[in-house]
N, C-alpha and C positions, 0 to 999 in steps of 0.2 A: 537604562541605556547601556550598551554595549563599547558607545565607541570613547572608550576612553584614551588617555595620552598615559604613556606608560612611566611619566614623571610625577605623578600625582597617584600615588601608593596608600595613602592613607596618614595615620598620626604613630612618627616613633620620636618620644622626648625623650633629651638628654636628662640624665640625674641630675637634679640642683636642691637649694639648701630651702626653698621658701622664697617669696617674692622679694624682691629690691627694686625698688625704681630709682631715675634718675637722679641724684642728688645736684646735680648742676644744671642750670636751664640752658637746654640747648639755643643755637640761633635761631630768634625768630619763634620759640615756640614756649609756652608755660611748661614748668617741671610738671612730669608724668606725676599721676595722683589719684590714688583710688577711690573709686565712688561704687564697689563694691561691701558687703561683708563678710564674713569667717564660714568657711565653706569652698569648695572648687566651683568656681566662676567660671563660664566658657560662653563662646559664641555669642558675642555683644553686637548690636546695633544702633545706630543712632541717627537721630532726625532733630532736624532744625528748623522753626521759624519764628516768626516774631513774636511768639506766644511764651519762646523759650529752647530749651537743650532738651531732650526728651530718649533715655536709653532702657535697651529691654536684654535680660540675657538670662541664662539657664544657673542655676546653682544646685549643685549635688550636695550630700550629707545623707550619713546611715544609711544609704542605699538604695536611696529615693533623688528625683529632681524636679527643684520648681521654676517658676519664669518670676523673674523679679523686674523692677522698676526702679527708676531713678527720673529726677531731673533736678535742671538747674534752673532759676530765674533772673540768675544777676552774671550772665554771658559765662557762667560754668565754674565761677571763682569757689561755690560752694554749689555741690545736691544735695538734694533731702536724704532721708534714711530712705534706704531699701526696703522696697514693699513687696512681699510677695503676694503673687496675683491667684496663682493653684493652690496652694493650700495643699500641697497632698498628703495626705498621710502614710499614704504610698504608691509608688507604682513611677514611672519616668515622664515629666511634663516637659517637651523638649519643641526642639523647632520654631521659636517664637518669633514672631512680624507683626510690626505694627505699622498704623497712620494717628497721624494729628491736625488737625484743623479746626481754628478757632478756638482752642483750648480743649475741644472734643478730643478722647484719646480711643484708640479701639487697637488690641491687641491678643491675639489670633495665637495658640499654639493645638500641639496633638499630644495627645496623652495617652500611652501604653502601659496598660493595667492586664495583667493575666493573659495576656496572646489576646487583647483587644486593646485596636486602636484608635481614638474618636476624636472630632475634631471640636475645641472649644474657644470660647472670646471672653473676655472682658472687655466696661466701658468704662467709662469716666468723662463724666459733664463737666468737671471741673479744672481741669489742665492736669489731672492725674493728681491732683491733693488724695482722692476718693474713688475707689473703684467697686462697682456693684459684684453683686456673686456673678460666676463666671455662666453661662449659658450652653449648653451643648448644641454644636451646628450641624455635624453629621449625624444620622438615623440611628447609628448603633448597631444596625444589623451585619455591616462588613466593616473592615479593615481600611479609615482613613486616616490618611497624614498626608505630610508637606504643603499646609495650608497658605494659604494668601489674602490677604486683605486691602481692598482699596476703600475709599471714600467719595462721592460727587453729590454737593447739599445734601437734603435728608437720608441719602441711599447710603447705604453700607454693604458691602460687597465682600461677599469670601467664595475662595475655590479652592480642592482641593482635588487629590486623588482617591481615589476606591478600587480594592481590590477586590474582585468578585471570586464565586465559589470553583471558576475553572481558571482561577488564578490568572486572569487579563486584568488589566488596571484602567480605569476611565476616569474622564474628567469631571469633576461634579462644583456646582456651582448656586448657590445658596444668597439671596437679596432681604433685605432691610426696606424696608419706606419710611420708618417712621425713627430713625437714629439707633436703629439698635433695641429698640425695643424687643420688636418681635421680628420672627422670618418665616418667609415660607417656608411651603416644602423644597427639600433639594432638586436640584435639576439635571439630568446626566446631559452633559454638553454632545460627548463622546457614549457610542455604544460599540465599544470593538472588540476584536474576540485576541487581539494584541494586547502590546503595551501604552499606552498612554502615558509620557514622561510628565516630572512634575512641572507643574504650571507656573506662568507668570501672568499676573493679573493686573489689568491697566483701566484707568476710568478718564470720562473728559467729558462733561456735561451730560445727555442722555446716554453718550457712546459708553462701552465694557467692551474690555480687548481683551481677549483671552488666548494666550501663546504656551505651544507645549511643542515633544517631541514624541514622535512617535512611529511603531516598524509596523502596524497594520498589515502593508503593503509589501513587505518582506525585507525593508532597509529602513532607514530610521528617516525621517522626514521632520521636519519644523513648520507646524500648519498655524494658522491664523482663526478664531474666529471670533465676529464680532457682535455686539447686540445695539439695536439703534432704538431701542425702546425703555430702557434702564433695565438691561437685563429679564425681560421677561419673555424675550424668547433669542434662541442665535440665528445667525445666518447659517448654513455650507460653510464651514472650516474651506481655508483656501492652504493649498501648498505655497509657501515663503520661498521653500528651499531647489523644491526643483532640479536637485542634482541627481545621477546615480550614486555617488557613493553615499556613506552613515554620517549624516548631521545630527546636533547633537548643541547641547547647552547654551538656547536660544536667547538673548538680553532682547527687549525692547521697549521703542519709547516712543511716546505718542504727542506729538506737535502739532495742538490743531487740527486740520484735516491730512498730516502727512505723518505717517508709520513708518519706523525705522527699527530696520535689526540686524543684529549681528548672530554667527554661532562659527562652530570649528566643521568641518567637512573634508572626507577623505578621497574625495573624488579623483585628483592628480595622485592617489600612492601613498603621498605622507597628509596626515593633517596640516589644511589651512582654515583662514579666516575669511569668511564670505560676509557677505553688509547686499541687503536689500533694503528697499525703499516701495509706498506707495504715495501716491499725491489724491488720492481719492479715499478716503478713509479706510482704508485697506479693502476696498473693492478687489484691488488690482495690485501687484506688485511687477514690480521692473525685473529684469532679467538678474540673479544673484553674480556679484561680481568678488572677481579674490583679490583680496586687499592685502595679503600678506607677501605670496609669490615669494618664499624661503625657502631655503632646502635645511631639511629636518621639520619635525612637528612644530603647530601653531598651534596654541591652547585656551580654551576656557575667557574668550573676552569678556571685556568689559566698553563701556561706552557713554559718551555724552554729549547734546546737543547743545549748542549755542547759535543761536538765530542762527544763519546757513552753513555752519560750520559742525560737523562731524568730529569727534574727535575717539578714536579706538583703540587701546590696549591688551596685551595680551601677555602670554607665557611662550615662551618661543626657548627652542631646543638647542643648543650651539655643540653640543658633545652628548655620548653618552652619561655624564656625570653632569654635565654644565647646562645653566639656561638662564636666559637673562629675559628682561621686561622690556618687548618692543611697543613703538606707537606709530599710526596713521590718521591721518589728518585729509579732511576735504573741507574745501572753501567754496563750493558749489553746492550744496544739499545734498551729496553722495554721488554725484552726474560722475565726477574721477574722483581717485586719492592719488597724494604724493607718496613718494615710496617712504617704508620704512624705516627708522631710527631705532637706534639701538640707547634705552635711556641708563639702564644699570652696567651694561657693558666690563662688566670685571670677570675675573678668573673662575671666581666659584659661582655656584646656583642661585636665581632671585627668582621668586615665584607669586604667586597670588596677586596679581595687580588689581585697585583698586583706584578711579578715575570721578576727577567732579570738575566743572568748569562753573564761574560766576562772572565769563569774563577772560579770568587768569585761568590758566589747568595747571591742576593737581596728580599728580600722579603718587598714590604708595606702593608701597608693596611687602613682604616678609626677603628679609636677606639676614646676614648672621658673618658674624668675627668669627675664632676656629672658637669651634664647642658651641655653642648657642645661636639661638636665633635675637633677630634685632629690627625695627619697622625704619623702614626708609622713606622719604619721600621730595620730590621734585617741584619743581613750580616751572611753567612756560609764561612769560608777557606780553610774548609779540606772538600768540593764537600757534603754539606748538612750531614756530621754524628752528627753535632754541630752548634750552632747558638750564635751568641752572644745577650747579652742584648738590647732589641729594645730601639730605641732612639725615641724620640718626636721632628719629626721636627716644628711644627707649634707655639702650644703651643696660640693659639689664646686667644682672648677675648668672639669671639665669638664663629663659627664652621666652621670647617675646614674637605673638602670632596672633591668627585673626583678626587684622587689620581692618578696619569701617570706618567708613571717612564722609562728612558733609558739608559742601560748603557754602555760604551765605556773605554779603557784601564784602568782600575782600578778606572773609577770615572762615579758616581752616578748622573743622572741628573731628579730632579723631579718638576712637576708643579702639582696646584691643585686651587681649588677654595674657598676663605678666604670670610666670613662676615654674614652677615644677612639676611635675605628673602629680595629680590628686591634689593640688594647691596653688591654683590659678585664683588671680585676683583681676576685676575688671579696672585699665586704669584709662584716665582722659588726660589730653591734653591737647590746648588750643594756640594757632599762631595768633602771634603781638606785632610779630614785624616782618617784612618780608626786604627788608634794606638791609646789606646788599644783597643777599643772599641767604638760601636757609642754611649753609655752612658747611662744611668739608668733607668728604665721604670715607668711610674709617676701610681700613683693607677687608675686603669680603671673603669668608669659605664656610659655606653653607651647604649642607644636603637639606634640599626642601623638602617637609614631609608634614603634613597639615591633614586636620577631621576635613575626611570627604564623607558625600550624602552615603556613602554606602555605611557607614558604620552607624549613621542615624535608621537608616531603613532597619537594618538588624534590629534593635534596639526597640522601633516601632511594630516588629514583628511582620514587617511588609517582605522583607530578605528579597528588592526588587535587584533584577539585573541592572544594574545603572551604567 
């Protein structure tokens, strides 16, 4: 993808000594605590349900990377040891996504071995006590990463990208029936002689959503398509975006029979934030509306539903050196939004926002005191007309990034990556109290600078325009 926000440069860390986490428990939240081990830990994830805490992240060493595992059973107070899932003996196993459901685990990364790239899984029957040897899901013949994995009963779903031998890249997509057992053959969703950006992949009973970006057509586009059969066959991809200018880093979520998305769009001059809607399972979409209406860039949303309630965040631009974390809100299904709020609103840079609603919304993000970075984050009570004071969960020595956050009955559960170039530790921590507040917001000066997918493409030997 081409259309990038010129705030979002890639990863430059500050020098620091090794990890330190918080020694004091901040308001409202457990001291930060890692549930990694010895090695540089990066790009964590984490999923919640009543099965348990369940986290996946990359770890380097000698010159190789694997995808490790963790979880908790007893609301995160302790995880198990670290299990790595690749096993490599070389080569870089990166990009890891997972699902969980009913204690079923299935977790999905790409593995770049000698300028090939292939997409593999792991399972686990048993909440991730036990994981089977890992499986390979792409063919092997071309160059696949940035994989996805969804779940719906026995089906197990993965999509990724492929790059072909005149260097266009397509959708490809891969089903399960019987848990992971076995899979068919791949599916090319897309046959185009473009780019096909990387996917997001959605499941809901028979239905498979499948959302990409792509310039086919000579500009970049955000298309739809769907499968009403468990994936074995799609419809026509439908255009979401419909604008002239270059969309681009599409989120969506599937409610039932109503599809919802966000992405950034250049159509007015500068990037904004557009939010479309279908009510027929994505038959149809509504007319894309901009929900941001800012002058300077809108970047990279994020987004969450709550029964008719909308709620969207983003990176928004306020100077050449400055950008803070804005939100938008609708209380009709997407029909309007209120205008936006400015939730970090300080002098220096906040970036990467991260968004989950149970109810209450969550709002993180990456912001930083001078020298470092540090994870912020907000809570709204009355459905975003108000936000309280962001708390500083990290509070490092060094810097503190990649922010992931899940939230489940009134409590907040986040990981993220603590320490210095080449010595990252994955660390967690959960709120306790949300009375009165998560607690005071420390003075901000931050240059944001965070791994984007371009330095994984590299890496995977894909080198796509993103």
């Amino acid at each position: 993808m081409k259309v990038l926000l010129v705030i979002i440069l890639g990863l430059s860390v500050l020098a620091g000594v090794g990890p330190s986490f918080a020694q004091v428990e901040q308001p409202g939240f457990t001291n930060a605590s890692s549930i990694s081990n010895a090695g540089d830990s990066e790009l964590p994830h984490v999923f919640v349900s009543k099965d348990g805490i369940f986290a996946v992240w990359t770890q380097s060493s000698l010159g190789k990377s694997d995808v490790f595992f963790a979880k908790s059973t007893d609301g995160g107070y302790t995880f198990s040891s670290p299990v790595n899932l690749s096993g490599s003996t070389k080569g870089q196993s990166l990009y890891p996504q997972f699902v969980e459901k009913d204690n079923h685990v299935y977790v999905t990364w790409q593995l770049s071995l000698s300028g090939v790239s292939t997409v593999l899984m792991a399972k686990s029957l048993d909440g991730g006590t036990s994981f089977e040897k890992p499986i390979q899901l792409s063919d092997g013949t071309q160059l696949s990463a940035f994989p996805q994995i969804a779940l719906s009963g026995n089906h197990v779903y993965s999509s990724w990208i492929e790059k072909s031998p005149d260097n266009s890249t397509n959708i490809i997509f891969a089903k399960s029936d019987d848990q992971g057992n076995s899979f068919g053959a791949p599916l090319h969703v897309t046959h185009n002689v473009g780019n096909s950006g990387i996917p997001k992949l959605y499941s809901d009973g028979n239905q498979v959503y499948l959302a990409w970006e792509d310039n086919s057509r000579g500009d970049y586009e955000i298309f739809l398509s769907k499968s009403s059969d468990s994936g074995a066959s799609f419809h026509v991809p439908v255009d979401m975006s419909t604008t002239t200018g270059q969309s681009g880093t599409p989120e969506v979520i599937v409610s039932g029979n109503n599809v919802y998305a966000v992405w950034m769009d250049n159509t007015s001059g500068n990037y904004d934030i557009f939010f479309t809607k279908s009510t027929d399972g994505g038959e149809t979409f509504a007319k894309p509306v901009d929900i941001s209406h800012l002058q300077g860039d809108s970047g990279y949303p994020q987004f969450a539903v709550w029964k008719n309630n909308i709620y969207v965040t983003w990176t928004q631009t306020m100077s050449g050196i400055n950008y803070d974390i804005f939100f938008a809100k609708s209380t009709n299904n997407g029909d309007t939004f209120d205008k936006p709020i400015n939730l970090s609103n300080n002098s220096g840079p906040s970036g990467w926002p991260k968004i989950a609603s149970d109810g209450n919304i969550y709002v993180s993000w990456v912001d930083s005191t001078p020298g470092k970075f540090d994870i912020l984050i907000t809570k709204s009570t009355d459905g975003g007309a108000t936000f309280e004071s962001p708390t500083n969960l990290s509070h490092s020595k060094t810097e503190s990034y990649e922010n992931e956050m899940a939230a489940l009955d009134n409590t907040v559960y986040m990981v993220w990556q603590e320490g210095s170039s080449g010595n990252h530790t994955i660390v967690f921590s959960k709120s306790t109290t949300f009375v009165p507040e998560f607690g005071p917001l420390a003075p901000i000066v931050l240059v944001v600078s965070l791994v984007s997918i371009i330095a994984v493409s590299y890496r995977s030997s894909l080198k796509l325009n993103v």
